[in-house]
N, C-alpha and C positions, 0 to 999 in steps of 0.2 A: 412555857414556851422554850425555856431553854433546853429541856428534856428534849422536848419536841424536836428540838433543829440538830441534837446531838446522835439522835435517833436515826433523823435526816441524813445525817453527813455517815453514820457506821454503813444506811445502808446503800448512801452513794460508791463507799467503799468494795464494797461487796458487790455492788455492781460492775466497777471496774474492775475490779479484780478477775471478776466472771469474763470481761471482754477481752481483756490480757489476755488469760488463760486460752482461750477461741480463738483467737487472732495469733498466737503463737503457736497452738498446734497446726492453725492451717496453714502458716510460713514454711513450719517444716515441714509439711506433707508436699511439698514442692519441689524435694528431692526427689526427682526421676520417677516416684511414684506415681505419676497421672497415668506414664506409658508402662510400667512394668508393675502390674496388679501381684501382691504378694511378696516384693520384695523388702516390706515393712521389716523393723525388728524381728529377730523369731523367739519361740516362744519355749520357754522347758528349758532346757541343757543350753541349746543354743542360744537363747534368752540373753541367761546369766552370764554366759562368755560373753556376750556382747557388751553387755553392763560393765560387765571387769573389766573388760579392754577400754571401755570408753573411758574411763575413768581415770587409767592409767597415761591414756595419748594425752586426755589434758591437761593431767598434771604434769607431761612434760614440757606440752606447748606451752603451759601460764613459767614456767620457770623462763624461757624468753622475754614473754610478755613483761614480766614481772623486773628481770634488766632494763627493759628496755625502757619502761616507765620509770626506774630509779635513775634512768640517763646515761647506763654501762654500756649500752649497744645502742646502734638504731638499731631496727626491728629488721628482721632479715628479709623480710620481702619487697624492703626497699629498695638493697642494693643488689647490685648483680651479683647472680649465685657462682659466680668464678669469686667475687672480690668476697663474699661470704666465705667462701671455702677457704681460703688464704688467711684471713685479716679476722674474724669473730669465731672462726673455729680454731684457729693455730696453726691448721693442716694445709697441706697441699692434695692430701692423700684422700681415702673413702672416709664418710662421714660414719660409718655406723656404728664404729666402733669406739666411737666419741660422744656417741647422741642415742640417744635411750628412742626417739621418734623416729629416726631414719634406721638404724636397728631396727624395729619394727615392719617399716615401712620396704626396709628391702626382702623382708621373710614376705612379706606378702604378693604371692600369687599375679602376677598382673593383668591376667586376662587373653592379655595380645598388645601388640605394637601395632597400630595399621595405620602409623602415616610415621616413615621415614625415608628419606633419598639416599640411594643403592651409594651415590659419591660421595657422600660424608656421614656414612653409617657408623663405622669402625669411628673409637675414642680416640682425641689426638695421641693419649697415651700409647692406645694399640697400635696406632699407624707410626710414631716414632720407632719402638719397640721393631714393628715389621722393619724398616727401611735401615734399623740397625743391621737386624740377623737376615736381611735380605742377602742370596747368594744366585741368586738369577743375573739377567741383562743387567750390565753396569748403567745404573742413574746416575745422572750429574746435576746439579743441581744451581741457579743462577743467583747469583750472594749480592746483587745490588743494581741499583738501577729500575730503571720501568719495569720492567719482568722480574724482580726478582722475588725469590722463592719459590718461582716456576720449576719442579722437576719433569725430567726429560730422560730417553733411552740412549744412548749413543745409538747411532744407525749403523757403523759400523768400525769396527776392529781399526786402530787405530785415528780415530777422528780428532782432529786436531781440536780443542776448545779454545776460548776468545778469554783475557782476561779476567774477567766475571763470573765466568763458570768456573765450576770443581766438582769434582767426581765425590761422591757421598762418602766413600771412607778418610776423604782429605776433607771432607769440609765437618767430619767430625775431631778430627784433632783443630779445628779453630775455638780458638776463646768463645767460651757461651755460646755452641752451637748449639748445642739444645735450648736454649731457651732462645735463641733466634728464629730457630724455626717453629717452635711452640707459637711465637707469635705471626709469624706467618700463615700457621693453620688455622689460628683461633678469632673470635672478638672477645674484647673484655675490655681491662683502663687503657689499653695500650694502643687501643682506637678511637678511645672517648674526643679526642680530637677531629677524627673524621667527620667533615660537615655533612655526607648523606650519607648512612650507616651500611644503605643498598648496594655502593657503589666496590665498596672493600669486602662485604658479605660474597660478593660475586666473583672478586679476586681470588677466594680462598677454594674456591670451585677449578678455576683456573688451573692454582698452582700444581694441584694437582692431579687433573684430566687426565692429561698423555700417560698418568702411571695405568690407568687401564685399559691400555689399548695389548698388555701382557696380560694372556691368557694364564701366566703359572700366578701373575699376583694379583687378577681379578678373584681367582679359587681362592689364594690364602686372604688377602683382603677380606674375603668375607667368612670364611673358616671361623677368623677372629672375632667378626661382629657377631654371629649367630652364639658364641660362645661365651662374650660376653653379655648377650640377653639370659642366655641360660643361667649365667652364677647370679642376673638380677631375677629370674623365674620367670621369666617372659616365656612361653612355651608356644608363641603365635605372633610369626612377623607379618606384617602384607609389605613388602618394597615399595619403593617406585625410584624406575629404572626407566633411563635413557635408552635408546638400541645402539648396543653395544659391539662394534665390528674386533677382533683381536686380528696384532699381526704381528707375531714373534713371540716365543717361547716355543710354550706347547702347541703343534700344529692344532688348527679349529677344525673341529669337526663342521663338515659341509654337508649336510642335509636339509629337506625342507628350503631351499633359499628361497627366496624371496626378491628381484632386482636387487641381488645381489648382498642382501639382508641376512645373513643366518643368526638362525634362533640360537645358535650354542652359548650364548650367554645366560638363558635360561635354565641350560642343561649342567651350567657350569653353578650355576647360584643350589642347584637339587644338589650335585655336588659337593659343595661347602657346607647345605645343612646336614648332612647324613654327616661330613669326617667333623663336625664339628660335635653334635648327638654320640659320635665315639669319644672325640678327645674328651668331653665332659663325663661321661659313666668312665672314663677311665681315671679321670683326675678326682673326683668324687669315689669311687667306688663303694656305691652303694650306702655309702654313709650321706650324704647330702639330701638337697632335693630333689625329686624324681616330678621328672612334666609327669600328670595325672595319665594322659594318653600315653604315654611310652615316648614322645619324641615332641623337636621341634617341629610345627606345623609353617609352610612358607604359599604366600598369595604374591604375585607381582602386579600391582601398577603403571600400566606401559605410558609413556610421560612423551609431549613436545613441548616446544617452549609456546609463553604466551606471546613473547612478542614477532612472529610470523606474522607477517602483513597480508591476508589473503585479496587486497585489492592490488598485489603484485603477484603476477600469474607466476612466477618459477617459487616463492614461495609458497602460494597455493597448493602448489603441486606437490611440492616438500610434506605438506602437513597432510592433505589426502592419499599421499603414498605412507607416511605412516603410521595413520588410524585403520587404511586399508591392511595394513600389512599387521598391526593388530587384531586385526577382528579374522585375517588368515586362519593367524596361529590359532587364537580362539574358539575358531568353529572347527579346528585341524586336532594336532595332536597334543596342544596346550590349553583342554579348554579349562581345567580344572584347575590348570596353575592361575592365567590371569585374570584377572578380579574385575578392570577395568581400566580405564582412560582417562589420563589428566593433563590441563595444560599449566606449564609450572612453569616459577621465575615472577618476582614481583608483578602484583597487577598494578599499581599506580600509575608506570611508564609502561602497562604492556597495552595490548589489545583487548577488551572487553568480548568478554561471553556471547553480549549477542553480535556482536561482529563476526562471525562463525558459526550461527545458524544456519544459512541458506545451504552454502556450498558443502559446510562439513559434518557439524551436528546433527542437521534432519536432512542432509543431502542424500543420494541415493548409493549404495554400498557398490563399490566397485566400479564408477561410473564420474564422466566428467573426464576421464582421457582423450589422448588426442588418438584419430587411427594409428593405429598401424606401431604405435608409441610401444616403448619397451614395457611400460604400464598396461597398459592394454591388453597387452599378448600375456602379461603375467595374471590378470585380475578374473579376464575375461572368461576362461576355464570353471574358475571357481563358482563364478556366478551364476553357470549355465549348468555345472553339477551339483550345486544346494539349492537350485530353483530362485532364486534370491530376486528374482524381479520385482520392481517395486518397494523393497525393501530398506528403508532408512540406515544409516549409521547407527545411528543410539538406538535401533531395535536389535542391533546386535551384542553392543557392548555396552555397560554401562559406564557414561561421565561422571566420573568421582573428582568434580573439578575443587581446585584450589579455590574458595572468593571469601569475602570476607575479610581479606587479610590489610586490611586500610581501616583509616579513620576520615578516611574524604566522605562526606557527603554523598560527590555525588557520582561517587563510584558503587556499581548496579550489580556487579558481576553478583551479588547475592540473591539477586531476586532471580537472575537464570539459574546460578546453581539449585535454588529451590523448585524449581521448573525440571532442570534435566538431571540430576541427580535423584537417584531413588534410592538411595540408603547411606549416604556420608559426605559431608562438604568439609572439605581442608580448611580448618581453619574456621570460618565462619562468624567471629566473633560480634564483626559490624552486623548481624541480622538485630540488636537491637536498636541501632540506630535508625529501622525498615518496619514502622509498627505495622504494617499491610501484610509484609512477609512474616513476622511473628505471629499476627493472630491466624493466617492461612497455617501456618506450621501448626499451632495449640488446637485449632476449632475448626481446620479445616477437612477436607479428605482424606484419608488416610496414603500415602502412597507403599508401593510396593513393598519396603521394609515394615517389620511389624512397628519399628518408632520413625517412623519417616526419618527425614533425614540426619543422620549424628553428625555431631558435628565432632571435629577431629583438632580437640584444643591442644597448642603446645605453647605454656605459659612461658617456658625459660627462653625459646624463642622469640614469642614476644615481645618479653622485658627486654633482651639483646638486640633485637632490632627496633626499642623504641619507641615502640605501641603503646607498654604501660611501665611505666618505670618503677610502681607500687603495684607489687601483685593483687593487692587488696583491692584494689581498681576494676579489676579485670573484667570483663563483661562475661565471662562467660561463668562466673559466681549467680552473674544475676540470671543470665540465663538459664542456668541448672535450678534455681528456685522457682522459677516458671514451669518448670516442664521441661525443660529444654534435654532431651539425655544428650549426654558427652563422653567421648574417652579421652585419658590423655595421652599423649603423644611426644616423641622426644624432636622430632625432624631434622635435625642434622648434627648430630654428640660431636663428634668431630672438632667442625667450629664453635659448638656453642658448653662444649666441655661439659655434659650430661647423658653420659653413657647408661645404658638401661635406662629405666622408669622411676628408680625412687626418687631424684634426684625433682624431678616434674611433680611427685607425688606429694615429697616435704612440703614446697613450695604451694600447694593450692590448699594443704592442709593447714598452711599456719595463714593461708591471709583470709579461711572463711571460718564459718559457724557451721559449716557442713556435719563435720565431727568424722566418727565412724560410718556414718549410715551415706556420705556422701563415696568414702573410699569403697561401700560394698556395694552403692552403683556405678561407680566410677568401674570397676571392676567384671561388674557383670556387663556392663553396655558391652566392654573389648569382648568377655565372652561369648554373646552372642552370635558374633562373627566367627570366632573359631568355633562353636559347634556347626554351625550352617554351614561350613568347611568340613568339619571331621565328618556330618554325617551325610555330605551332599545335594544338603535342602535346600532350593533356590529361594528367597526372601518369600515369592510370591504366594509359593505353598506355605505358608506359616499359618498355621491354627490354633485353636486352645490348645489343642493335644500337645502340638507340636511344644508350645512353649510351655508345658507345665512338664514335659518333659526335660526339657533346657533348663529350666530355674531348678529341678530335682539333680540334676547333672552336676550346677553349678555350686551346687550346697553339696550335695555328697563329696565329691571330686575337690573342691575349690576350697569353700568359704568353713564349712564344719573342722575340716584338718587343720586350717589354719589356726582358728578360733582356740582349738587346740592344743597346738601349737604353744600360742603365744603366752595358754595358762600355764602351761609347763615353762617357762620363759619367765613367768613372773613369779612360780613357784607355789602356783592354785591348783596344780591339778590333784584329783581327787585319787589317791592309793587305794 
């Protein structure tokens, strides 16, 4: 009997063992694999790079791990990665020359950026930086009080200032001006007091608006962002951008207007990515990394706010003049730059998605003016030369709306973004608090994009505005183990002091078990969208062909050189 039961229990053992083994390969086949057939480990050369590298990221990840359980740090994704970068690194400065994972993490490729705001694109570093060797219209800047930190243009040539103001080359000779206004730009501990984190996040928008209403430092402004994507390899931004009117500097080019609308902020953003694509092959020369396409690629997302009240008719009006005035440009001589339409600015205190159905979402294109109205006389042309009768809004452009971004209950805006987005929702994180909208997403119809819709994760955001304060938390861990594809995303470097990508990348790599295989979907989802761009394929045409062509792209071009790379880096490659 006793043989008997000993027999019993080896081959109970073996049993579980067997389910273990089943049960953890199908956890990990959850990465992104359900929607992208083939992006499994690869096999041969590529194989083994992958092995190596894997190997390598987690023995630097457990050297954290491994502090942290001896009680020398908490665990970095607990605290915010500004007080990270300070306090458990030593630095103020770039982590990668400190950190054998972020090292890494910045060689690697990014794919594309496709959710950042055009107004806090550029790193507060770079926007200090600018507003030092700024040599344009005199800024003055307001040093205390309700408004302060508000910068402004003088309007003209001798303008007298109030107390509280100072013109920026006098409010740099002040004691810790720099770091006065560091805090002005940014959140981090120096907010931790603020009781609703929303309320100061929208300050920091504020302070500095009116600098874009100058056409010479909307161009450099962004010169710089585009350029710091490039030293982090980001080779593919999509914006999203306000309508941007300039008035002083450089005159604006007036064409195409629109009620008095011009596009030249668009003209101006092609602009900045072309002299920034020079300033970088010239800074680099040729020794660096090279985008695999020859350049940076740029998409805009044309943006109003959410909280427009359309049961107030001059509001109404406000938001139908400019989705109208988007879908213009779009069908005009910008169709290929704008990507699509979002309404941005906290949903908790804004307007809900489907509150914007009737009149604007599914309204009818061009229509809903009053006679005779300066709208009218503008839209009404249009309508009657692309035939557009009966023609919806959203069959023109696509809503790549913001929802998700709450932990409320019974905030919904995710189940319309799953409705009228057909290939990206901002954010999204609350879909799984929505199991209706999750198993519609997993098991439902497929929409327009080949992985319906991505969602556009920005963890360090997140954490800074208070959603999760343990990245290891994050819902959108659990959601990429479903199925769920995602790219990361930076949304506003700026205030949230995370310029480029690696910075969002570290962070989602040290709070999962993803490992490698999460950062080489993580990577390919952003690709996606820049080939659908670089080769001018609408979502809807997407076939096998199609994307066995895109995964072959993404490995030759992308994922193989790095792999590469990184063995030359750790001193594997083969002589």
């Amino acid at each position: 009997m006793i043989l008997q039961n000993e027999d019993y229990r080896e081959r109970g053992v073996t049993i579980a063992i067997d389910h273990n083994i089943r049960m953890m390969k199908a956890d990990r086949r959850g990465w992104f694999y359900k929607k992208w057939p083939g992006l499994t480990s690869g096999t041969g050369r590529e194989g083994e790079l992958e092995k190596n590298l894997e190997g390598h990221l987690k023995e630097a990840k457990d050297l954290y791990r491994g502090a942290y359980e001896r009680g020398v740090i908490p665990y970095p994704t607990v605290v915010p990665f500004t007080t990270y970068k300070k306090e458990l690194c030593g630095r103020e400065d770039e982590l990668q020359g400190e950190d054998t994972l972020m090292d890494v993490l910045h060689r690697l490729p990014k794919g594309g950026l496709l959710h950042v705001h055009s107004a806090a694109a550029l790193s507060a570093d770079g926007l200090i930086a600018l507003l030092k060797e700024w040599k344009g219209r005199p800024i003055y800047i307001v040093t205390d009080g309700a408004d302060e930190g508000h910068m402004k243009y003088l309007q003209e040539e001798g303008q007298q200032l109030t107390g509280n103001e100072m013109l920026l080359p006098d409010f740099w000779k002040v004691k810790d001006a720099e770091t006065k206004l560091r805090q002005w730009l940014t959140v981090g501990e120096h907010t931790d007091t603020i009781k609703y984190i929303w309320d100061e996040f929208n300050r920091k928008f504020i302070r500095t608006g009116d600098l874009f209403e100058d056409r010479d430092f909307y161009l450099e402004y962004h010169r710089r962002f585009f350029l710091e994507c490039l030293r982090d390899r980001i080779d593919y931004v999509e914006l999203r951008c306000g309508f941007q009117d300039f008035a002083g500097g450089q005159a604006a080019v007036q064409h195409d207007v629109i009620l008095n609308q011009s596009p030249d902020f668009l003209d101006v953003l092609e602009e900045a990515r072309k002299a920034a694509m020079d300033a970088y092959m010239e800074e680099t020369r040729g020794s660096g990394w090279n985008p695999p396409y020859g350049e940076i690629g740029l998409g805009v997302i044309l943006c109003a706010r959410r909280d427009l009240d359309t049961d107030n008719p001059d509001q109404r009006l406000k938001l139908m003049r400019k989705l109208d005035t988007a879908i213009a440009w779009k069908i005009g001589p910008y169709g290929k730059r704008i990507k699509g339409f979002d309404f941005v600015s906290e949903e908790d205190r804004g307007k809900t998605s489907y509150s914007y159905y009737k009149d604007i979402i599914y309204g009818e294109v061009f229509d809903g003016y009053e006679e005779g109205s300066p709208e009218e006389g503008a839209f009404k042309p249009l309508k009657l030369q692309y035939k557009l009768i009966g023609v919806s809004r959203m069959e023109l452009i696509e809503m790549m709306l913001h929802a998700g971004e709450s932990l409320w209950m019974e905030q919904e805006n995710i189940i319309d973004a799953k409705i009228v987005s057909k290939s990206r929702i901002g954010h999204g994180f609350q879909m799984l608090e929505f199991p209706s909208v999750l198993m519609d997403y997993l098991f439902g119809r497929s929409t327009d994009s080949p992985a319906g819709p991505v969602l556009e994760v920005c963890p360090i955001s997140n954490q800074m505005l208070r959603y999760f304060p343990d990245i290891r938390n994050h819902y959108a861990l659990m959601l990429m183990k479903l199925g769920v594809p995602c790219v990361l995303c930076n949304d506003d470097p700026q205030i949230l002091e995370n310029p480029g990508l690696s910075y969002d990348f570290w962070e989602m790599y040290m709070a999962s078990d993803g490992g490698l295989m999460m950062l080489k979907g993580l990577v390919f989802t952003a690709f996606v969208f820049q080939y659908q761009d670089r080769k001018e394929l609408p979502l809807s045409e997407w076939e096998d062909g199609i994307y066995a062509d895109c995964l072959q792209d993404f490995k030759e071009k992308y994922w193989i050189p790095f792999l590469e790379e990184m063995a030359k880096y750790f001193g594997e490659d083969e002589e």
